[in-house]
C-alpha positions as CSV (number, residue, x, y, z in Angstrom):
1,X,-17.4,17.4,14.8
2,X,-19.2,14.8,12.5
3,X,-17.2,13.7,9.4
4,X,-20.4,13.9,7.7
5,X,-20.5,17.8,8.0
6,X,-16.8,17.8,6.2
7,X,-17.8,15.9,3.6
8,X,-21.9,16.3,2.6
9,X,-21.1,18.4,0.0
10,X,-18.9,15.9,-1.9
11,X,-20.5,14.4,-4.8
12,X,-19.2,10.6,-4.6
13,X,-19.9,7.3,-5.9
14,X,-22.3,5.0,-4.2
15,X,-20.4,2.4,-1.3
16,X,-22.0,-0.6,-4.1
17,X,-19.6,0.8,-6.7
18,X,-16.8,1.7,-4.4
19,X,-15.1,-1.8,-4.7
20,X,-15.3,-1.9,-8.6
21,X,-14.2,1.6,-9.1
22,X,-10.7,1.0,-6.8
23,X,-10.0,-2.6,-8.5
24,X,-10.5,-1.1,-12.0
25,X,-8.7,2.3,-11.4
26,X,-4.7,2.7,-12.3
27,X,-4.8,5.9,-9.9
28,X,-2.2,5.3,-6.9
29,X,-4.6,7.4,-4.3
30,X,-8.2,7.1,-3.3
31,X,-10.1,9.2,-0.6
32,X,-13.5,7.7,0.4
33,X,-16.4,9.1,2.0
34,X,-17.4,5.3,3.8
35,X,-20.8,7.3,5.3
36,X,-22.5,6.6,2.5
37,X,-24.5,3.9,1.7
38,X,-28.1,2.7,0.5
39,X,-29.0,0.9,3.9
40,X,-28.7,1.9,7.3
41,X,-25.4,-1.1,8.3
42,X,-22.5,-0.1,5.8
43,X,-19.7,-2.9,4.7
44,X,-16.8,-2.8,3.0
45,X,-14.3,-4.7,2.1
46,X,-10.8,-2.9,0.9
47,X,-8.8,-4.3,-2.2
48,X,-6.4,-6.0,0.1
49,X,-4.0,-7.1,-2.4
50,X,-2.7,-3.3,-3.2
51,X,-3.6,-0.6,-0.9
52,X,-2.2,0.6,1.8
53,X,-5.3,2.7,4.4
54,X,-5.4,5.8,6.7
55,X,-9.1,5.5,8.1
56,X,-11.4,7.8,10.3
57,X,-14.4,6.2,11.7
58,X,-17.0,7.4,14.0
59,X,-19.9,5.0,15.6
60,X,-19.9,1.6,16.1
61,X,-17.8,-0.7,13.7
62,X,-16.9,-4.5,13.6
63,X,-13.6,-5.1,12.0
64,X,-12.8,-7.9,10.3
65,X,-8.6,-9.1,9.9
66,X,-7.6,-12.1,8.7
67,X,-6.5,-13.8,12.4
68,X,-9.5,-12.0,14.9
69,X,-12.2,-10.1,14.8
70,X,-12.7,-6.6,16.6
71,X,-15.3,-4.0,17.7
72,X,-14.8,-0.4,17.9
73,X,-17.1,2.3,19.1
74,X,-16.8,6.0,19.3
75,X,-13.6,8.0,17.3
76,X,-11.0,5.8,15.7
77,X,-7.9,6.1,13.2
78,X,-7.4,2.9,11.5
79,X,-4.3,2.1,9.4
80,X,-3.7,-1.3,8.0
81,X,-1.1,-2.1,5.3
82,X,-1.5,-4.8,2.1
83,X,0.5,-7.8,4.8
84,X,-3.1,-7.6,6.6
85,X,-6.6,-8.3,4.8
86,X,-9.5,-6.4,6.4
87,X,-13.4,-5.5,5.9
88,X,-14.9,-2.8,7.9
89,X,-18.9,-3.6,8.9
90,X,-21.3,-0.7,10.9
91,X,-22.8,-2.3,13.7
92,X,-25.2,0.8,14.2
93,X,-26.9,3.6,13.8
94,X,-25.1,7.3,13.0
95,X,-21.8,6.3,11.7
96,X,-19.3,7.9,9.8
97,X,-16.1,7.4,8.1
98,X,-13.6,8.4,5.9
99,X,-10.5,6.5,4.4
100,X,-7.5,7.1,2.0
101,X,-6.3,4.6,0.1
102,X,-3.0,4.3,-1.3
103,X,-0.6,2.1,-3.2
104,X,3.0,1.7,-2.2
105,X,4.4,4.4,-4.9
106,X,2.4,7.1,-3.8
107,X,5.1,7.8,-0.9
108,X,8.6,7.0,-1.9
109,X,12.0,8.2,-1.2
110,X,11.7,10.1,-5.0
111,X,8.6,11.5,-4.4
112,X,8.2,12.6,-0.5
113,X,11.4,11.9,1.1
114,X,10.2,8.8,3.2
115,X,9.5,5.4,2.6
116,X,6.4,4.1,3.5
117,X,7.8,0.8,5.5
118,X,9.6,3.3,7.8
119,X,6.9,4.2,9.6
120,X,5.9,2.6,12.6
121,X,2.5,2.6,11.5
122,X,3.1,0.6,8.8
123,X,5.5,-1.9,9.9
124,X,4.5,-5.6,8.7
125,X,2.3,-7.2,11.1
126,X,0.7,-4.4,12.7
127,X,-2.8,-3.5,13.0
128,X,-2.5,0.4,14.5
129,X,-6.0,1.6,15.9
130,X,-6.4,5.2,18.0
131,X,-9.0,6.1,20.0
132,X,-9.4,10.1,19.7
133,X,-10.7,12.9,21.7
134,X,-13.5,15.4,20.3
135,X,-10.1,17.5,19.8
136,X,-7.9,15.3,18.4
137,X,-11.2,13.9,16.1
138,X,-11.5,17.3,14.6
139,X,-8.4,18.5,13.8
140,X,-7.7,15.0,11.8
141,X,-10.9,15.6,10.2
142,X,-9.8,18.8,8.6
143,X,-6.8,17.2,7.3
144,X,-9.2,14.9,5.5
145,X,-11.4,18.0,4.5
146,X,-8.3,19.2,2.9
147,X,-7.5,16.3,0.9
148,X,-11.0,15.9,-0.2
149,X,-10.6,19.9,-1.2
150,X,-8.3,18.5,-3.6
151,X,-10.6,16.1,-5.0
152,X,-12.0,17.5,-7.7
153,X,-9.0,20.0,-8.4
154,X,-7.4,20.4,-11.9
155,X,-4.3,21.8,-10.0
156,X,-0.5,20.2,-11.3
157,X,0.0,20.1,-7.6
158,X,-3.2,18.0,-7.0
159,X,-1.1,14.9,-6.0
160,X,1.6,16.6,-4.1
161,X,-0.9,18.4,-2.1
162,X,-2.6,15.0,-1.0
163,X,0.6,13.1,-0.4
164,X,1.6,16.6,1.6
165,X,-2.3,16.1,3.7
166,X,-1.8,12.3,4.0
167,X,1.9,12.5,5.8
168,X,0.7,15.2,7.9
169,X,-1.7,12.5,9.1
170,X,0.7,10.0,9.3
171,X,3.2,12.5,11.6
172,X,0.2,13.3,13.6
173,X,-0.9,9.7,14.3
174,X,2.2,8.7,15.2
175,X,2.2,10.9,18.2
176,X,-0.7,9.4,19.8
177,X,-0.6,5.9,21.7
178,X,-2.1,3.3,20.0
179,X,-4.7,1.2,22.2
180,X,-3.2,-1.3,23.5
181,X,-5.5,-4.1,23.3
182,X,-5.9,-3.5,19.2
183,X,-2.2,-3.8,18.7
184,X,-1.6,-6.9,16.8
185,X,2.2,-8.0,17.0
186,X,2.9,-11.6,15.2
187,X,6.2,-13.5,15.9
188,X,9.2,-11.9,14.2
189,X,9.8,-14.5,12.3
190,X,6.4,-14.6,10.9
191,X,6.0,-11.2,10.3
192,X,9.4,-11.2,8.2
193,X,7.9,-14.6,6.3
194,X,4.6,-13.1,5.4
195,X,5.8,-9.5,4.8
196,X,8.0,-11.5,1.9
197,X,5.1,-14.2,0.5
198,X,2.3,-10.5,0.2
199,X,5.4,-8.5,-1.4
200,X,6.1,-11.5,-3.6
201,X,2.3,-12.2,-4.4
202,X,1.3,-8.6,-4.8
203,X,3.2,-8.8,-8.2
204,X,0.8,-11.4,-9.5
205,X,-1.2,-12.1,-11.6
206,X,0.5,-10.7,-14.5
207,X,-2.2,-8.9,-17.0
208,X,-0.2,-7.7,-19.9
209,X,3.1,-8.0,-21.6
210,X,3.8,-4.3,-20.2
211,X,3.2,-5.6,-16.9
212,X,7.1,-6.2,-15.2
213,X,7.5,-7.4,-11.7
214,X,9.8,-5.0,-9.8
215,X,11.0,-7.6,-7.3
216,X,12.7,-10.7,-8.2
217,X,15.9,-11.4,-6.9
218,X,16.3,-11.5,-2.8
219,X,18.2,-8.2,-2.6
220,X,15.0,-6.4,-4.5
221,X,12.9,-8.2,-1.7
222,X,15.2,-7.6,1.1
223,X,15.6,-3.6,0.2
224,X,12.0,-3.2,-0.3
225,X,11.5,-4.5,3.6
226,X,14.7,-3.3,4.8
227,X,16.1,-5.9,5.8
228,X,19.3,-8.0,5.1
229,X,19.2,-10.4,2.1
230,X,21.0,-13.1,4.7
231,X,18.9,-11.8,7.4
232,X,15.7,-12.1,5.2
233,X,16.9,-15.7,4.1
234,X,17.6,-16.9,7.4
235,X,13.9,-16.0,9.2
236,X,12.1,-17.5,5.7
237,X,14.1,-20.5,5.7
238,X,12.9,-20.6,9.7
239,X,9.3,-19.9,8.9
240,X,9.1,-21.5,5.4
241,X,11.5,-24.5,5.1
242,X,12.6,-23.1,2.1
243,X,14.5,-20.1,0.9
244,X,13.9,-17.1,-0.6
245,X,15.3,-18.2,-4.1
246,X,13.4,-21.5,-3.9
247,X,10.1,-19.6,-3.4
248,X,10.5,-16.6,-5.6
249,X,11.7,-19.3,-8.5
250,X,8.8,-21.5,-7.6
251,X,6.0,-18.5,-8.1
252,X,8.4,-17.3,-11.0
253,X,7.5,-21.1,-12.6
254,X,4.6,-21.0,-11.6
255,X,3.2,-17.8,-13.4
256,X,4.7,-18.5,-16.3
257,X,3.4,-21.7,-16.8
258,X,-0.3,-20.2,-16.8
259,X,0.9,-17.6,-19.3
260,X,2.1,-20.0,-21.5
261,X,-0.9,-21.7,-21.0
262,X,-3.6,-19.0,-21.4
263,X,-1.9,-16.3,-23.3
264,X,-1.0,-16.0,-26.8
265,X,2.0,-13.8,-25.9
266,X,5.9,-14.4,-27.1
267,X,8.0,-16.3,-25.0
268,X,10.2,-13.0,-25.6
269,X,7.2,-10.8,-24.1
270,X,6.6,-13.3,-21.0
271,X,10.5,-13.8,-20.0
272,X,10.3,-9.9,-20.3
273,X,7.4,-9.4,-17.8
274,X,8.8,-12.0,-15.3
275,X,12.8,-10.0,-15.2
276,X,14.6,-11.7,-17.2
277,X,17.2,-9.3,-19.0
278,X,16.9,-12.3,-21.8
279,X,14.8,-14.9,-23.4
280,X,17.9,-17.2,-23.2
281,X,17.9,-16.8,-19.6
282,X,14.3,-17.4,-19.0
283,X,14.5,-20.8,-21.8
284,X,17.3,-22.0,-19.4
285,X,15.8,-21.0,-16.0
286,X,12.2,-22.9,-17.6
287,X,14.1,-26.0,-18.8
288,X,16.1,-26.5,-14.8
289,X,12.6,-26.2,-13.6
290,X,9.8,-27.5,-15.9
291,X,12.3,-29.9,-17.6
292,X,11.0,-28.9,-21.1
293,X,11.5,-25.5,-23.2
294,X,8.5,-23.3,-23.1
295,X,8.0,-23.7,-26.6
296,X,7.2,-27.4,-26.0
297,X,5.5,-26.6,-22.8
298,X,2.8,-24.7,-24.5
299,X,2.7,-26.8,-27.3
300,X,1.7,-29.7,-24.6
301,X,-0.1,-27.6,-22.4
302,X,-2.0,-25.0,-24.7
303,X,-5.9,-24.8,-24.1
């Protein structure tokens, strides 16, 4: 079964516009029809920084992560996680694909039961890649079908019945055996380090006062990966020379010194976005670090 017969009587965007419709879209789910295209060779590159992927290709594909390159041919399930950049490029003729896309929220304890770093499939550091039978090809395909159903519903239980679709994928996926010579597995140490420098970096830039970063002390960062805070600390330190309060206070200065720079906001409104119960706190936190107040920051530094 071709995805292409699933999915041919989908009215989508053009592949050009895919990128700028994800970037520019507060949605927390995407499904994408990645068969479509103006020229025969499709690329892609995902918005990285936020989504999370479940992806279905069939043909010939050159995949393109951040540490090594890698060819795929035939029927594949991709999933890749926001810890590992990627780009998907058609190396031939007569391929298909199909890919949700999916921030973080979209699967939570609240919402589904599960959190989405529990799954072995989206473990920091790993790059999961299946190579499917005809059989196993289909029935993920009318999983996919199902979701896409739901595309264009109205239906209050739109989103529950694509988180619902997308798990069943996950479950199903998680059966199979991944191939082996596609398994990407850094040093633990690493993996811990740069699991901690995406989770701290996806929080930035900061686009409007209402913007508030959920994670700021090492407990947030350390429940988030499900880890210790001291066990967190202790691989960072390894991996980082520096802790985890050094570098989230570092970023912390860092970001506000642009937005004192470039914004016209209240120092009130920009301690608010970066945690800080109180402006007090931030003015003291600013002046350890910067060794003047904001207010005469700016004042120095205002373009």
């Amino acid at each position: 079964m071709r995805i292409s017969d699933a999915t041919s009587s989908i009215d989508l965007a053009k592949s050009a516009a895919i990128s700028n419709i994800i970037q520019n879209d507060a949605n927390t789910f995407h499904i994408l029809d990645l068969s479509i295209a103006d020229n025969p060779f499709f690329s892609f590159e995902y918005n990285r920084k936020i989504f999370y992927t479940a992806t279905l290709l069939q043909g010939e594909y050159h995949l393109e992560f951040e540490d090594r390159n890698i060819d795929i041919s035939g029927n594949s399930l991709l999933f890749t996680t926001t810890k590992i950049p990627f780009g998907i490029h058609s190396t031939g003729l007569g391929y298909a694909g199909i890919s949700c896309m999916f921030k973080e929220e979209f699967i939570t304890k609240a919402n589904s039961g599960y959190r989405l770093l529990e799954f072995p499939i989206y473990k920091p550091g790993r790059q999961n890649i299946y190579s499917l039978t005809d059989k196993q090809t289909k029935d993920f395909i009318d999983i996919y079908t199902k979701i896409f159903n739901e595309k264009h519903e109205n239906s209050a239980y739109k989103n529950n019945l694509q988180r619902t679709y997308l798990l069943e994928i996950i479950f199903n996926a998680q059966k199979l055996a991944p191939v082996s010579s596609f398994v990407k597995t850094n040093n633990t140490t690493e993996v811990i380090a740069c699991s901690f420098i995406r989770l701290l970096e996806s929080q930035f830039p900061i686009e409007s006062p209402q913007n508030i970063i959920q994670f700021k002390t090492p407990k947030d960062f350390a429940d988030s990966l499900s880890l210790h805070p001291n066990y967190l600390n202790r691989q960072v330190k390894l991996s980082k020379g520096r802790t985890v309060s050094e570098i989230i206070a570092a970023r912390l200065l860092q970001e506000a010194k642009i937005l004192l720079k470039l914004t016209n906001w209240h120092v009130a409104e920009i301690s608010f976005t970066l945690g800080f119960a109180e402006p007090s706190h931030f003015n003291l936190f600013f002046k350890k670090h910067a060794n003047a107040s904001p207010t005469d920051y700016r004042k120095l530094h205002k373009e």
